[in-house]
N, C-alpha and C positions, 0 to 999 in steps of 0.2 A: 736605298743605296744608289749614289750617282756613281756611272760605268762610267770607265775612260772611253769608250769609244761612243761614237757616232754612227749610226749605223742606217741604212736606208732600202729599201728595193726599189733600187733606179727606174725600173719601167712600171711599176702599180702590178698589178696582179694579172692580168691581160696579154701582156707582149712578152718578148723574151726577158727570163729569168736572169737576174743580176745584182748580186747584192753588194754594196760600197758601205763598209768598213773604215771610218779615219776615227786615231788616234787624238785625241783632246789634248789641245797645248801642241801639238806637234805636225808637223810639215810631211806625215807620212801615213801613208794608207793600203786597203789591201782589197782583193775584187776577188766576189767568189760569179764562175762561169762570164763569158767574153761573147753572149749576144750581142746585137746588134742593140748600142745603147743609145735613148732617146734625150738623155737629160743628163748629160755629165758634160760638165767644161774640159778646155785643154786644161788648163789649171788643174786638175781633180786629176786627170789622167797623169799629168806630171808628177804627182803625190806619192805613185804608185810604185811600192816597192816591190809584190807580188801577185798574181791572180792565180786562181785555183780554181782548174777546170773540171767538170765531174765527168764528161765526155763529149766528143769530138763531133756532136750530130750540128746540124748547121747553127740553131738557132742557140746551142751555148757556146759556138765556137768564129765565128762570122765577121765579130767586133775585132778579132787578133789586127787586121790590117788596119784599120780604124786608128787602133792604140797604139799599134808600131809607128804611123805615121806623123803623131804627134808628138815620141817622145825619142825618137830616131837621133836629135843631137844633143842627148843628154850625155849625163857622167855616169850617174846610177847606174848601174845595174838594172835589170828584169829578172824577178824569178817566178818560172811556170810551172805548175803540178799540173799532171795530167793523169789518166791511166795508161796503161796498154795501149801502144800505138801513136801517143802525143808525141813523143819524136819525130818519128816518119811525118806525121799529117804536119807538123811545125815546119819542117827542113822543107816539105813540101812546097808551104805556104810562101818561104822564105826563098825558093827557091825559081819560082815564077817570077821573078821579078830580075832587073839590072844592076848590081851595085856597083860599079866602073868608077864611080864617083866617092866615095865611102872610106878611103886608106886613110883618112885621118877622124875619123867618127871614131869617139870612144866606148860608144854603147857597147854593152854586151848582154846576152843571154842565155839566163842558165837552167836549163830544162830539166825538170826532173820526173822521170817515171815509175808510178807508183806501183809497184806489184806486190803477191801476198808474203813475199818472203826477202823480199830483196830492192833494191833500189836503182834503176839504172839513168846516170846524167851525161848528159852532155854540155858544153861552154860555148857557145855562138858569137862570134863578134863582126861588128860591122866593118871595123875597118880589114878583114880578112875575106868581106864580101859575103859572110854569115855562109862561108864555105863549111862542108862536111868536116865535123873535130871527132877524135876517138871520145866512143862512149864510154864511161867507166859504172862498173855496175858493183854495189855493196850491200851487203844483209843488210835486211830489215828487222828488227823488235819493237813489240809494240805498236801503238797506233800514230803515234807522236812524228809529222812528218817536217814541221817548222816551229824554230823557237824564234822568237822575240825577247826582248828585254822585260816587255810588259805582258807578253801574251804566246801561249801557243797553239796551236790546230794540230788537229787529229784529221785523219783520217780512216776510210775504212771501204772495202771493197766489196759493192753491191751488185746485184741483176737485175739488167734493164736491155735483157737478148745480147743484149754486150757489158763488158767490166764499165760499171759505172761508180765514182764516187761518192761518198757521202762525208760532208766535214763539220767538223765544231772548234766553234775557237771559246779557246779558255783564259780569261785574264785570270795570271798567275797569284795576285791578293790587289785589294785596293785599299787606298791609304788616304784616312781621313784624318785632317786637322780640325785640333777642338780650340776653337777662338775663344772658348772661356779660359784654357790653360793658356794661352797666349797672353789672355790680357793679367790674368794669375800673375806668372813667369814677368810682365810688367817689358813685354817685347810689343816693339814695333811691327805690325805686316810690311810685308815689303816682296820684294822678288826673293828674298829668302827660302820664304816659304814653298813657292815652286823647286827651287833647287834641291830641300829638304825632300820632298814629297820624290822626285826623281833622284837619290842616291838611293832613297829605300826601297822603290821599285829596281833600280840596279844593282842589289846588295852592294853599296861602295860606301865605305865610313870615310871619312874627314872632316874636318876644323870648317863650320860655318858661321857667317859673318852675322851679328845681326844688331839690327836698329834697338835701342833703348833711350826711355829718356836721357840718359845720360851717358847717349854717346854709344857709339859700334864695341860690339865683345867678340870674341872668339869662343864658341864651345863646341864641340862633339858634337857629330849627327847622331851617334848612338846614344848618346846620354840625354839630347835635346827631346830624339826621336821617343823615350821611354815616357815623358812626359806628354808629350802637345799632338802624337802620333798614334789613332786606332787604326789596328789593322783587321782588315774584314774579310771575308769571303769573297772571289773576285767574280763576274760575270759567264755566263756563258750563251753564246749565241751557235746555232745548230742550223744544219743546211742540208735537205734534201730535194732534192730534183730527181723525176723521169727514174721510180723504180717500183717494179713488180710489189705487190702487195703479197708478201708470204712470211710464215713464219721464222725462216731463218733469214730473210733480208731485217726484219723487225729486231729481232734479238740483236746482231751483228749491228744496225745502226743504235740499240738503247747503249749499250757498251759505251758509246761518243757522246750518247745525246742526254742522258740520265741528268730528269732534272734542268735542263734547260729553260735559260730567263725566257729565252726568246727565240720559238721554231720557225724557220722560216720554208716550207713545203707545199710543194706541186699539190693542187685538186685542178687536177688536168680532165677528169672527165664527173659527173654525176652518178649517183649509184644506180642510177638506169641502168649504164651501159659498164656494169662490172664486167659484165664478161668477155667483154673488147679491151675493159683495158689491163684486164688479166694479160691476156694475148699479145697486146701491145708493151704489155711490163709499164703501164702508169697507173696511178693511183685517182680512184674517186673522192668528192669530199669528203666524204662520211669516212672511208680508207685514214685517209689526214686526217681527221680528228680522231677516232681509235688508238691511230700510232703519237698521234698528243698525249694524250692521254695516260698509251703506256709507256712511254718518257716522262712521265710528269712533270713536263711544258708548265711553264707559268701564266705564257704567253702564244698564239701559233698566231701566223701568218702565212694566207694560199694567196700562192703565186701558179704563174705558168697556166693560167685556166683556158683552155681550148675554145679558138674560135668561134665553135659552134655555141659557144655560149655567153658571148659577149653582151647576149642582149636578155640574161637570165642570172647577169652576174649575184644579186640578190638570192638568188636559188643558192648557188653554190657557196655561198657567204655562210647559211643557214644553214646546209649541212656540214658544210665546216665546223661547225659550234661555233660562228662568230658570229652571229646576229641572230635571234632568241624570235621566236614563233612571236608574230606580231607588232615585232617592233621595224620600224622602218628601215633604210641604209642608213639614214645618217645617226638614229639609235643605236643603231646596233658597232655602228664605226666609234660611238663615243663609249659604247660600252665595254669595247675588245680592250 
């Protein structure tokens, strides 16, 4: 099954956590946590419709100035998730600086705070000087904190000595064209076919145009779509960072993560040292692959791997369950 999205861990598994999400065919993308990013263009940054923060400690939160700086004279919008407290530390961030200059900038931003029952946002604008706006705060149901057209994220509220997040983005279905009914049906490919693929992703029926030898028709997306159109089960990609390994964090994140193509989680320390990072609320590799496991991940991916083990990266690879006793890095890289 090919995903619509693109998906990447900007900084490898090492440095701060950061995962870039873009949508295929499309000019828009989405950032889970805002370290300090090594490998993204302005370009990529401008993409960005939203990022999803799981908490405010430096190295997932550092990048905000970085990415305001770049996309400061856009039109877009920015939309932030945060937990508890991502307002204040935003307004914060925003507020150390001069905007004297700014009354005609159209950016704006819209923060939203994720809490277990409720939801409290705020609207930030530039040309206002990203001065103090009233919060507005509404119940929360459910895990579901962002819809898309193609895709939505969940979230869920973890411990990590502090409210930390944990998210999964779910494409809503994905839509394959069978070029054997095409050439059936005795139609042309063309830019049709993307147009097709995107009303059925939008639920929107109408009259599409298409090539034949003998000249452009008009029919139905619904009627085209029954034909030349499988729909499949859509992707899911899962995200945890920087949280206590316990029973009811595990439970409370399989709820989001059940089943995931593709996990992408902290093995911040080795099972040496469980007992620190008990204490600490991070998770060792062997921690990550358990909670793989009971997700039944298709896929995992450790990120965020503590300094002290930049030079044992292989170790932690290994007890992740990504690289199998005996087999090299680049084995085991080809076998994940």
């Amino acid at each position: 099954m090919r995903s619509s999205f693109i998906v990447r861990l900007v900084n490898g598994p090492l440095f701060d956590p950061i995962v870039y999400l873009r949508l295929i065919n499309e000019n828009r993308a989405v950032m889970f946590d805002c370290g300090r990013f090594l490998e993204l263009s302005n370009r990529e940054l401008l993409l960005l419709d939203a990022v999803f923060v799981t908490h405010m400690h430096m190295d997932h939160f550092v990048g905000f100035d970085s990415l305001l700086r770049v996309i400061l004279h856009r039109e877009k919008p920015l939309k932030v998730f945060g937990p508890r407290g991502i307002i204040e530390k935003l307004m914060a961030k925003l507020g150390s600086y001069t905007w004297n200059l700014t009354a005609e900038y159209p950016l704006t931003i819209n923060v939203s705070e994720i809490l277990e029952d409720s939801v409290k946002s705020i609207t930030l604008s530039a040309s206002a000087g990203f001065a103090e706006a009233g919060v507005l705060e509404g119940k929360r149901s459910g895990v579901e904190i962002y819809a898309d057209p193609r895709f939505i994220v969940d979230a869920i509220i973890l411990d990590h000595n502090i409210p930390c997040l944990a998210f999964a983005v779910r494409e809503k279905f994905h839509v394959n064209i069978r070029p054997d009914m095409i050439s059936q049906r005795g139609f042309i490919p063309g830019p049709w076919v993307g147009l097709l693929k995107e009303m059925i992703l939008s639920g929107v029926s109408g009259g599409i145009e298409i090539e034949t030898a003998g000249g452009k028709i008009a029919i139905g997306s619904d009627e085209i779509a029954e034909d030349i159109a499988m729909i499949t089960k859509g992707q899911k990609i899962a995200y945890l960072a920087d949280v206590r390994y316990s029973r009811e964090n595990i439970e409370r994140f399989r709820a989001i993560a059940e089943e995931a193509d593709t996990l992408f989680i902290e093995a911040f320390f080795l099972d040496e040292m469980k007992d620190e990072a008990y204490t600490r609320a991070h998770l060792t590799a062997r921690q990550a692959c358990e909670i793989s496991r009971c997700i039944r991940a298709k896929k995992i991916v450790p990120m965020h791997i503590s300094p002290r083990y930049h030079n044992r990266v292989d170790e932690v690879l290994r007890e992740a369950g990504c690289i199998e006793p005996g087999l090299s890095d680049a084995e085991g890289e080809e076998k994940t």
